[in-house]
N, C-alpha and C positions, 0 to 999 in steps of 0.2 A: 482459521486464518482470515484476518482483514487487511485491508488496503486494495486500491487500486491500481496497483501497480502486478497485473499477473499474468506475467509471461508464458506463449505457446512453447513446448520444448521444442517443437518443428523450427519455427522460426529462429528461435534461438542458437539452433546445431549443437550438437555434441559438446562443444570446448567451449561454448559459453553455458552449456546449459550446467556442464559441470562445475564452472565458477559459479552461478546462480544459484545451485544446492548448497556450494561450501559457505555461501555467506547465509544461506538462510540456516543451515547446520551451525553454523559457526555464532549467530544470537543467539538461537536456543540454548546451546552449550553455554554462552557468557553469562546468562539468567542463569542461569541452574548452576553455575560455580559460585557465583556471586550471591546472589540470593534464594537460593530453593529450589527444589522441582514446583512449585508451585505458582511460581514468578515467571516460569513457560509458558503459562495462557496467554503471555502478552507476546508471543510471538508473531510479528506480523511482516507483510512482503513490504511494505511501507518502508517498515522499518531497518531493512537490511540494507537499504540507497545508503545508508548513513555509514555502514561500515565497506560499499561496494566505489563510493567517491573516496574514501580515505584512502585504500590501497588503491585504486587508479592512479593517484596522485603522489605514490610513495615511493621510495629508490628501493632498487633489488635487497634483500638482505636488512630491513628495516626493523623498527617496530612491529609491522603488519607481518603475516607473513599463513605458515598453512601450519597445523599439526593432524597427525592421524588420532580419530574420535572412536572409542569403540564401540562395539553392536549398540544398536540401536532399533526398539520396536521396528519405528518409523522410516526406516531404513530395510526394514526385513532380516535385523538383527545383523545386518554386513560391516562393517567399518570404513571408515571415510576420511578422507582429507579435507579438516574445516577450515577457515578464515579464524583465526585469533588474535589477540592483541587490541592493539588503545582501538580500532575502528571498531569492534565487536564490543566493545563495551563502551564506547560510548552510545550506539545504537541501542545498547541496552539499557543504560540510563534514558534516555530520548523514548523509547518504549516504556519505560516503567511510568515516567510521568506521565507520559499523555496516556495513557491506560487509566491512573489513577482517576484522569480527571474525567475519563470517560464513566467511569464504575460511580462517581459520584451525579454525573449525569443521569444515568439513571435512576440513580435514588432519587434525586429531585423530582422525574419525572412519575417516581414512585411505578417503574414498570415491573410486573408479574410479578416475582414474590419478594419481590424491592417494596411492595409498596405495605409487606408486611414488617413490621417498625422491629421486631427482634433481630430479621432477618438483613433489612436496611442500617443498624447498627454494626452487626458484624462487618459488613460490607463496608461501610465507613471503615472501622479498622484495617480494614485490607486494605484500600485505597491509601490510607494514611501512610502506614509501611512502606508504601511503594514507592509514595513521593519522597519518603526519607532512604531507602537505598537507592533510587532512580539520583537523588541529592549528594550522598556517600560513592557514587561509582563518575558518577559527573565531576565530584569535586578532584578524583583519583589521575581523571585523565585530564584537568584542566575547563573541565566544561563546569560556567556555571548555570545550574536547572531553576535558578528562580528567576530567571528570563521567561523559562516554560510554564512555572505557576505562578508570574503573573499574568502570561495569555491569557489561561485559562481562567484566572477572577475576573480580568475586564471581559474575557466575552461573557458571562454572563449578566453582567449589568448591560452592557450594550443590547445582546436579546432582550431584556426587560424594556428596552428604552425602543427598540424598533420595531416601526409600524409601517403601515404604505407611505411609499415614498420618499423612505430612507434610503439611501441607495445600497445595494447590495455589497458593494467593495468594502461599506461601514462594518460591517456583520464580521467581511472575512479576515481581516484584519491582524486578531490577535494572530489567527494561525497564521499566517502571513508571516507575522514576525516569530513566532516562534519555530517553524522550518526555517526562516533566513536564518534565524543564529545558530541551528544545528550545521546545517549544511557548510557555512561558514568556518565552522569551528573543524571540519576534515580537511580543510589548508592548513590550520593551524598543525594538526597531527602531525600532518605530510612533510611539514616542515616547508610548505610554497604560501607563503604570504601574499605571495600577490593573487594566488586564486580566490583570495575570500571574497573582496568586491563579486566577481563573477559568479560565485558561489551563490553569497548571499542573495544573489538577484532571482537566481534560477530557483534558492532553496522558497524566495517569496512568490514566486509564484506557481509551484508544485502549490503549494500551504491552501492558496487560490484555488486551484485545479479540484486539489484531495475535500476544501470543503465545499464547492460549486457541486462537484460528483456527488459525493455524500446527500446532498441538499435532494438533488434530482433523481436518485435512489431510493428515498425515502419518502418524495413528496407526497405519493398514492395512500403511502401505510401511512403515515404521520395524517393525512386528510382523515382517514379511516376510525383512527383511533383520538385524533381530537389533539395531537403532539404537535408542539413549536417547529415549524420548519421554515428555513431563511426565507426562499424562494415568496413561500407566502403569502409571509408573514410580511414582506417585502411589495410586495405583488409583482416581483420580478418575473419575467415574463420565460419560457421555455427557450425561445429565439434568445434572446439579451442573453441567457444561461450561455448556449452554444456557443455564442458568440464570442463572451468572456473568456469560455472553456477554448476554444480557439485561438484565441490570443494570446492565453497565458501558455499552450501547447508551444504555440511559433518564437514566444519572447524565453522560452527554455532553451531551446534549441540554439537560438543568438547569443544565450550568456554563458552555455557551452563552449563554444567560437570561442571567446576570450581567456578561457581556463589552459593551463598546461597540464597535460596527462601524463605520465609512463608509460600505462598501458591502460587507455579508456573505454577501450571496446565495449567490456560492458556496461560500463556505466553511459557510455553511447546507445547502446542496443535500447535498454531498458528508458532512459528518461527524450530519447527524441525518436526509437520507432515505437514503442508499447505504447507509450502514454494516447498518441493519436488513439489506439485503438480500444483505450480504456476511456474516454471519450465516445467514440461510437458505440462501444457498448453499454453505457448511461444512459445516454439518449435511444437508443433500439434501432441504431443504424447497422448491424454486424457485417463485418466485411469478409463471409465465408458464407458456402451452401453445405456445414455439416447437418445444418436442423433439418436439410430436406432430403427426400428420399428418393432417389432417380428411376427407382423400378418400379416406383407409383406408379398407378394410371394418369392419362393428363386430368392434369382437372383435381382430382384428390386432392383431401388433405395432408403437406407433406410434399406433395410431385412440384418439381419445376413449375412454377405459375401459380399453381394453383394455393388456395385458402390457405391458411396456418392451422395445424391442427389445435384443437381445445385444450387449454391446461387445466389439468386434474384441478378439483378445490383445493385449495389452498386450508389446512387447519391453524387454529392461534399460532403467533409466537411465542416462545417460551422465555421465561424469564432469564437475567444473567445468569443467575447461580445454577438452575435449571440445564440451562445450556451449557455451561463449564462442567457437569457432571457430562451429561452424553459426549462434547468434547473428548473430553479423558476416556469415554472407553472405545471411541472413533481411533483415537491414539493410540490405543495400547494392540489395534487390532490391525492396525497399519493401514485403516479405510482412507485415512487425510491423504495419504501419500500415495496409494496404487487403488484405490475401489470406486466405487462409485457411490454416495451418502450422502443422507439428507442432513441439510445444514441444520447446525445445534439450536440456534438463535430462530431464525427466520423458518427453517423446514424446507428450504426450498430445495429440490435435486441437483448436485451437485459433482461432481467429478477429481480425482487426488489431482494434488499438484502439479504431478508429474504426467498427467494427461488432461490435466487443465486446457485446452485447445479451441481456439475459435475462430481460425484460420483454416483457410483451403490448402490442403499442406501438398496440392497439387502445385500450386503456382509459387512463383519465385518470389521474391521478398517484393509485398505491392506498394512498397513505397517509391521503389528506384520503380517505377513505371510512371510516379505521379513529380517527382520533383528532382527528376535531375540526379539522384542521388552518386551515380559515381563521377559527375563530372567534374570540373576545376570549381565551381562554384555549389558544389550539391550537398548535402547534408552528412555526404559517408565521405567526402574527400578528406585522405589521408588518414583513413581507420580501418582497422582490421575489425568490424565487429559483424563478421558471418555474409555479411551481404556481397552476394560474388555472383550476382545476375550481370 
């Protein structure tokens, strides 16, 4: 799973955490009806906002709506109630492309066994496929996706063209515009035209946010290994990053304000309290003491106060294809969703979804501590989305 969008279930409570599963159940499922079991690797939390704004926005009994999905690995083999309909596959189209054009990315970049020419061929094909279902499922529900590939051709002339001193907004741009036109196009579903303006403002600067994050995620490894990174390549600075990332956090939240919901809780919960903390967590500000261990000694590694413990070496990344093999058998073992597993890609130690957490799940929701949240002017007035501090 990628994106930056990954919700604590603590925070989240029960009844949204279980809307939160049925939409991320609910892409998986629309790729694998639509296109294959194979077209599930582009499952992402990203990418589920796209089908979790369209039912926010949609009357009782609509297009959008739940059906029950049956056993499933990744589930523990139980059955569930998913998100289905035009938001779930449009999401899946919006995933397929940008997937493609990520899998091409790496070919270019000829990473691990991409940069083997048999193997980078194949993987051209695959990516090719995808832009053309991601094209056929977009055209089904009214979306059209070569909005999204042509982000994806001008950003890479623009990377070729920027150097220090271009400004970084230059860089984000495409994606900018190609989250505004998805995000946009869930008014349309909804059948609320007038949410698109708002949509599209809030969908341009997620696009912002997800390649600022991304950028400041990578800039270590990308130094390391010699790879294109905005930031750098920019000489944008870590502060200007924050800063941005701050702004475009705050200017979501205001173009929310002007949308009409049905029921927007979660898409409240997810794009104006997570995002802040997918934000701190880029930058290694974490707003929780699960890393430290309170029956430490003072002073240890681990205890209140004291040093951070040493992280194990780190061994290579593994290539895409590489990675989508250990993937799949993470998946089939149900480790994504309840275990604790080292990422396919990076190897880094990771934890299922479903105990994804990086919160104090002692303390009450920390936002209504910081901004007023339930008052006449606060960020939660008139939302039911969990926050009942």
């Amino acid at each position: 799973m990628f994106g930056i969008v990954r919700p604590c279930r603590h925070r989240l409570g029960e009844k949204l955490t279980a809307q939160w599963t049925a939409h991320l159940c609910g892409l998986c499922l629309a790729l694998r009806g639509d296109h294959g079991q194979l077209a599930r690797i582009v499952t992402n939390y990203d990418g589920l906002l796209i089908s979790v704004l369209t039912e926010a926005q949609a009357d009782p009994g609509g297009s959008t709506g739940r059906r029950t999905a049956g056993p499933c690995p990744l589930r523990g083999m139980r059955t569930a109630s998913v998100a289905h309909g035009e938001g779930a596959r449009l999401a899946a189209a919006v995933s397929l492309v940008l997937a493609s054009a990520k899998v091409r990315d790496h070919v270019a970049d000829g990473d691990g066994l991409l940069a083997r020419r048999p193997v980078a061929l194949a993987a051209r094909r695959v990516a090719a496929g995808w832009d053309r279902a991601g094209a056929r499922t977009g055209s089904d529900v009214g979306f059209d996706t070569a909005v999204l590939v042509d982000a994806v051709d001008r950003q890479t002339g623009i990377e070729s063209l920027a150097g220090p001193g271009t400004a970084i907004l230059t860089v984000t741009e495409p994606t900018e515009t190609a989250t505004a036109a998805a995000f946009a196009h869930t008014a349309v579903l909804a059948g609320r035209p007038r949410n698109a303006a708002p949509l599209a403002e809030a969908g341009r600067l997620f696009g912002r946010l997800a390649h600022l994050l991304d950028a400041v995620e990578d800039r270590e490894a990308d130094a390391a290994s010699g790879a294109w990174n905005p930031l750098t390549a920019t000489g944008t600075s870590l502060d200007e990053a924050r800063r941005l990332a701050d702004d475009a956090v705050h200017g979501i939240r205001l173009a929310l304000r002007e949308a009409e919901f049905t029921d927007g809780g979660l898409a409240h919960r997810l794009l104006v309290h997570e995002l802040p903390n997918s934000v701190r967590r880029a930058f290694g500000t974490p707003s929780c003491a699960h890393g430290s261990h309170p029956y430490a000694p003072p002073g240890a590694p681990g205890a209140p106060g004291g040093p951070t413990p040493p992280e194990p070496p780190r061994r290579g990344r593994r290539g895409l294809l590489a990675g989508c093999a250990v993937w799949l058998g993470l998946a089939c073992t149900c480790q994504l969703c309840c275990g604790t597993y080292e990422d396919p890609w990076t190897r880094e130690r990771k934890e299922g979804c479903l105990h994804n957490c990086d919160c104090d799940c002692c303390e009450c929701c920390e936002c209504c501590n910081c901004c007023n949240c339930g008052g006449e002017d606060g960020c939660c007035s008139g939302c039911d989305c969990g926050c009942d501090c």
